[in-house]
Structures are given as C-alpha cells and as structure tokens.
KEKENU-336743 format. One line per 5 residues: number of its first residue (from 1); their letters; for each residue x, z, y of N, C-alpha, C, O. Coordinates in steps of 0.02 Angstrom, whole numbers, plus 32768, in hexadecimal, padded with zeros to 4 digits. Layout:
BEGIN
NUM> A> X/Z/Y/X/Z/Y/X/Z/Y/X/Z/Y ~ ...
//
This chain:
BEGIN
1> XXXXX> F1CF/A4A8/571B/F1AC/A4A4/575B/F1DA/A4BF/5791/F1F6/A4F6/5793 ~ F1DB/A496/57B6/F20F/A4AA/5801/F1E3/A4EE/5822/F1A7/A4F9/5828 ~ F21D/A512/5832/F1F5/A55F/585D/F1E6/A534/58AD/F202/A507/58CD ~ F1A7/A564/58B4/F177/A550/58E3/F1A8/A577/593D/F1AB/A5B3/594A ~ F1BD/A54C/595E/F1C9/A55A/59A9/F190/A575/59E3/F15F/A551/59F0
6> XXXXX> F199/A5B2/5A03/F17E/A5C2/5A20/F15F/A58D/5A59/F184/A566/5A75 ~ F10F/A591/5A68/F0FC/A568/5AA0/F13C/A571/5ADC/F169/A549/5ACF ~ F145/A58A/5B03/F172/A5A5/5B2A/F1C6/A551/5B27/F1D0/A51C/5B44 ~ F1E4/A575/5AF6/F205/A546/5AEB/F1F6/A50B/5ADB/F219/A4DF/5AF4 ~ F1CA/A4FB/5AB8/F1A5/A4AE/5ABE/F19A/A489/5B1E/F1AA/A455/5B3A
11> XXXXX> F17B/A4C2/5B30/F16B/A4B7/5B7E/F1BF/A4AC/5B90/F1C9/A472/5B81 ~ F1F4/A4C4/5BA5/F221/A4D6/5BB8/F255/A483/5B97/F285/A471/5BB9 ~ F243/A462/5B5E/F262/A43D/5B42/F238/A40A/5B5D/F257/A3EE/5B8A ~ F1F6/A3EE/5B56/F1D4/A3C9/5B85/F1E9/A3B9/5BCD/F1FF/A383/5BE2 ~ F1E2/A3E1/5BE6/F1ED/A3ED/5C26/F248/A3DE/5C29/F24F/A3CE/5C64
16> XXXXX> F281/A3DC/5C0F/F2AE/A3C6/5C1B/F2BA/A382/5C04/F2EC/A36A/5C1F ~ F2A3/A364/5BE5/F28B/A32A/5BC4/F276/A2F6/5BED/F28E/A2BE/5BF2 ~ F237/A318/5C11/F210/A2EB/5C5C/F234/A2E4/5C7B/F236/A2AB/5C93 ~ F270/A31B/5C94/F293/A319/5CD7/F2C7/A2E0/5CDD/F2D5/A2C2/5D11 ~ F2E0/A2D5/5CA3/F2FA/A28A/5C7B/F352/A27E/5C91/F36E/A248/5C9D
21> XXXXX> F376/A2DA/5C93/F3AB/A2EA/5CB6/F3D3/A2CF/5C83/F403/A2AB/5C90 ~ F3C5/A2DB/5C53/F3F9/A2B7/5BF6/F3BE/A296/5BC8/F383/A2A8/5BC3 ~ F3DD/A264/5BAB/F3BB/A239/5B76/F38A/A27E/5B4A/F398/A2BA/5B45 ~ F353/A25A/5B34/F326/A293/5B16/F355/A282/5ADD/F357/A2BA/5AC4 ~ F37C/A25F/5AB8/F3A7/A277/5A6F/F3D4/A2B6/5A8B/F3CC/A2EE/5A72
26> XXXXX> F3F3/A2AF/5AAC/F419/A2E6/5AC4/F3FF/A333/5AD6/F419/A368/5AC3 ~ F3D4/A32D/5AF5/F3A1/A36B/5B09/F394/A386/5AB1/F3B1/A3BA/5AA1 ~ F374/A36D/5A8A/F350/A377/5A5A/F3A0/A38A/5A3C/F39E/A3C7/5A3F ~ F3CE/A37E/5A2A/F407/A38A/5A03/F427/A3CA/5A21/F441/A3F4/59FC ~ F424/A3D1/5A6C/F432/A40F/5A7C/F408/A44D/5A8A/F419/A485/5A9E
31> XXXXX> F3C1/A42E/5A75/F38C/A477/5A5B/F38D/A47A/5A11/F368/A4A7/59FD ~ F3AE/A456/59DD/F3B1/A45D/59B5/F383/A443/596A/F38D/A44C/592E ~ F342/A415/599B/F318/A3F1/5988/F32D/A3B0/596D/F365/A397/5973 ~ F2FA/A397/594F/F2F4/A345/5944/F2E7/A315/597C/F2AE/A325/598D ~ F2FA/A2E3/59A2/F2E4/A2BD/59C8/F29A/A2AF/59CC/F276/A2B1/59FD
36> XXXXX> F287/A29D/5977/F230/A28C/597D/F22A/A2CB/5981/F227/A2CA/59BF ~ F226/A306/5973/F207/A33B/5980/F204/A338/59C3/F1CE/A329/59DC ~ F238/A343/59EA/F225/A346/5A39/F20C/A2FF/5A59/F210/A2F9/5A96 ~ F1F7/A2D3/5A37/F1CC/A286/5A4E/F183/A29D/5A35/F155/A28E/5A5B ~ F176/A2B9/5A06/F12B/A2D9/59EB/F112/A305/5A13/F0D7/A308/5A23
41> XXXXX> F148/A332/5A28/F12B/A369/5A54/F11B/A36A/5A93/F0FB/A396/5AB0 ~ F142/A311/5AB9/F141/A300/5AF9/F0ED/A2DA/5AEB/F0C7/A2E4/5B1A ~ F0D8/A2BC/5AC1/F0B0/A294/5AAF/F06E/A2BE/5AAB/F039/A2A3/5AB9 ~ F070/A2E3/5AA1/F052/A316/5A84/F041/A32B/5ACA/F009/A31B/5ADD ~ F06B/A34F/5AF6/F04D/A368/5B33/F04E/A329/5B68/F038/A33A/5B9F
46> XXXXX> F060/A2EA/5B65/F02C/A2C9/5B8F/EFD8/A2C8/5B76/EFAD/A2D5/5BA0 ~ EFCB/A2BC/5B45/EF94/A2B8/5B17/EF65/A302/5B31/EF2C/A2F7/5B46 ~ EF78/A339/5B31/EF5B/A386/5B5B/EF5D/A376/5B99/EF27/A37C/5BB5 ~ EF90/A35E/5BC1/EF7A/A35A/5C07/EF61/A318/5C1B/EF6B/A310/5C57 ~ EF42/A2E2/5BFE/EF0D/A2BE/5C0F/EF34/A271/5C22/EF17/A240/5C39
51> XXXXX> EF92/A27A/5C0E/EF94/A24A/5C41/EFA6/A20A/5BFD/EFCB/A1D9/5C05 ~ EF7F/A21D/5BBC/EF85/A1E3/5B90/EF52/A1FC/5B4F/EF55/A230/5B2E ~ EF28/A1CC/5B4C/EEF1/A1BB/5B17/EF15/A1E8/5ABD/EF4E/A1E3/5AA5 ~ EEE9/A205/5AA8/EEFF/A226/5A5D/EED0/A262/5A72/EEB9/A277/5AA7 ~ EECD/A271/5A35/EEA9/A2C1/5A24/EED2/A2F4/5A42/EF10/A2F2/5A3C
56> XXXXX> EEAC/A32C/5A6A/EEE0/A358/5A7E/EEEB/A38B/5A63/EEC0/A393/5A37 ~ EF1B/A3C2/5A66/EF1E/A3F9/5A31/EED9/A41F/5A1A/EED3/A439/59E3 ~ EEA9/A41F/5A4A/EE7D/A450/5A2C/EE57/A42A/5A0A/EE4C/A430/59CD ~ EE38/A3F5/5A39/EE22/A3B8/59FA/EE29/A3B5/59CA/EDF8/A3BD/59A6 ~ EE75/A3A4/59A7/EE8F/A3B2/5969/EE7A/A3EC/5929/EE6C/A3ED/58ED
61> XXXXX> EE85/A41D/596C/EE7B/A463/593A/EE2B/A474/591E/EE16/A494/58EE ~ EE09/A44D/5957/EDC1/A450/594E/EDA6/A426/590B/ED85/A43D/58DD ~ EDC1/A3DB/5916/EDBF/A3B1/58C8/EDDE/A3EA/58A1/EDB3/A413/5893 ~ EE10/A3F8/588E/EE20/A40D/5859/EE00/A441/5847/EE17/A44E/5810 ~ EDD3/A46C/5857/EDA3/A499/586F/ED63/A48F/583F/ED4F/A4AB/580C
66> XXXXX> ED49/A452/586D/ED0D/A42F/584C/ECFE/A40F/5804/ECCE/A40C/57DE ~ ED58/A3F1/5806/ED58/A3D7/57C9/ED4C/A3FD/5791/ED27/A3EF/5762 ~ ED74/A439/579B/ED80/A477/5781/ED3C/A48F/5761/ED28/A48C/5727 ~ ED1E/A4A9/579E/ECD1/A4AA/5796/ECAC/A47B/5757/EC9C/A487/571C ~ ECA9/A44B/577C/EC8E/A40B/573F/EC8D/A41D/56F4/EC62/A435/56CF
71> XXXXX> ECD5/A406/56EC/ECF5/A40A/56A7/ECD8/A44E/5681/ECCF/A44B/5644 ~ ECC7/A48E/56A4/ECAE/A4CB/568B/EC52/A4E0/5681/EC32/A509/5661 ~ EC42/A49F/56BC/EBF3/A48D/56BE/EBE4/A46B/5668/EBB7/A481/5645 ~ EC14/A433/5652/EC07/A403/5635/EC0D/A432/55F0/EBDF/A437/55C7 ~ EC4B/A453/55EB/EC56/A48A/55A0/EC17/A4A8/558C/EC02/A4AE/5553
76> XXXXX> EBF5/A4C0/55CF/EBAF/A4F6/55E1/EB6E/A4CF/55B1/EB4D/A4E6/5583 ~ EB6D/A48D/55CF/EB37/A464/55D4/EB47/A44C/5583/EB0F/A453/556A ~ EB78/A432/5547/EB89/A42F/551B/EB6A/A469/54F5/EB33/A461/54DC ~ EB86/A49D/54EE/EB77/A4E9/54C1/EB32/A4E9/54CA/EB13/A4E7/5495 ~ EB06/A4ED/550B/EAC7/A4E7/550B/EA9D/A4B4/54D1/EA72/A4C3/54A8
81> XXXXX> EAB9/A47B/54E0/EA92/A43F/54B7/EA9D/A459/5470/EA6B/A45E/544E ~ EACF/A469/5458/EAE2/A474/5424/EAD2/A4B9/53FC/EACF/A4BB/53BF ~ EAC8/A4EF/5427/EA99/A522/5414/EA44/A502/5414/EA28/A50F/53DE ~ EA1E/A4E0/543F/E9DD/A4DF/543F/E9C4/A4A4/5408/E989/A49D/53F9 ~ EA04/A473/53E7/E9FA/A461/53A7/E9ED/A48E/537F/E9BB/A48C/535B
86> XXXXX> EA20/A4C7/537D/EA1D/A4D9/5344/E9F2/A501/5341/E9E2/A517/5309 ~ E9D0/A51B/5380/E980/A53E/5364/E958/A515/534D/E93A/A51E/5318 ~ E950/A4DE/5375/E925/A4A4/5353/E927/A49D/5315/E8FA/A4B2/52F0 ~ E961/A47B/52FD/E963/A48A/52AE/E942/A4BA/5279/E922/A4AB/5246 ~ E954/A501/5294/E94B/A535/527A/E8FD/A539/5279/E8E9/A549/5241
91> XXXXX> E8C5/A52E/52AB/E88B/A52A/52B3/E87A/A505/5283/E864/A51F/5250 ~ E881/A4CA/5286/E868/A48B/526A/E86B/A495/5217/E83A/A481/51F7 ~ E89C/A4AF/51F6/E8A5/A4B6/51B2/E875/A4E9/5193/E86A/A520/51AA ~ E864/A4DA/5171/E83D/A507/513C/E857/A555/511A/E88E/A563/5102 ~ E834/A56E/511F/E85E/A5B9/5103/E857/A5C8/50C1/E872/A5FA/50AB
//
C-alpha cells in the first residue's frame, strides 16, 4: 500500500496542476508521484468542489460507513434467527 500524502500537499499538487505551468506528467514526476495519482486527485477535487458530477469525499466516506453498518446489521439479524430456532427446537422436543 502506497503511504498516504498529507491533504496539504495534495492541495499544493492540485493546485499546480490547474495552473497548467508544466505538463501534469512532469509536475507529478517532480513531486514524486504517479501521473494517475495526481489525475485521481485532480478528479477527485473537481468532484468536492461541484465543478463535475461523482460522489464527493464525504459522500464516499458516508457509503462506506453505511455499508459498513449494513454488513454488521445483517451478521446481527443472522445469529438472531439462528439462536430463536434453536429455542424453538429446544421447546418443541420432548424431554
């Protein structure tokens, strides 16, 4: 997993990127990045500042959130069914 760049420098690499003074391959080779990395991250903050359609960061974080949620509702809702069989069972049988 690639180490995570401070917001700061993301902003700072964006922002020289927009200004469009050197090819974004070049920019990105002399911060030391990947080209798509700094095309994701430009993509990425048009997408936060409104000026192009996609989920925006918090959006994102919120699905993954919910999903999150879900998936831990559904484990919940499983063990339940599966405990109140097995009282059932246990009732139902003869002693």
């Amino acid at each position: 997993m690639p180490r995570a760049h401070p917001p700061e420098f993301r902003r700072r690499a964006i922002d020289l990127a927009r200004a469009k003074v050197k090819p974004i391959a070049q920019i990105a080779a002399d911060l030391g990045i990947s080209e798509s990395c700094l095309r994701n991250w430009i993509r990425q903050a048009d997408m936060d500042e409104g000026r192009s359609e996609g989920l925006t960061t918090d959006e994102r974080a919120e699905l993954v959130r919910l999903r999150r949620e879900l998936r831990v509702k559904d484990m919940e809702i499983e063990i339940l069914k599966r405990a109140s069989a097995f009282f059932a069972r246990e009732n139902v049988l003869p002693k």
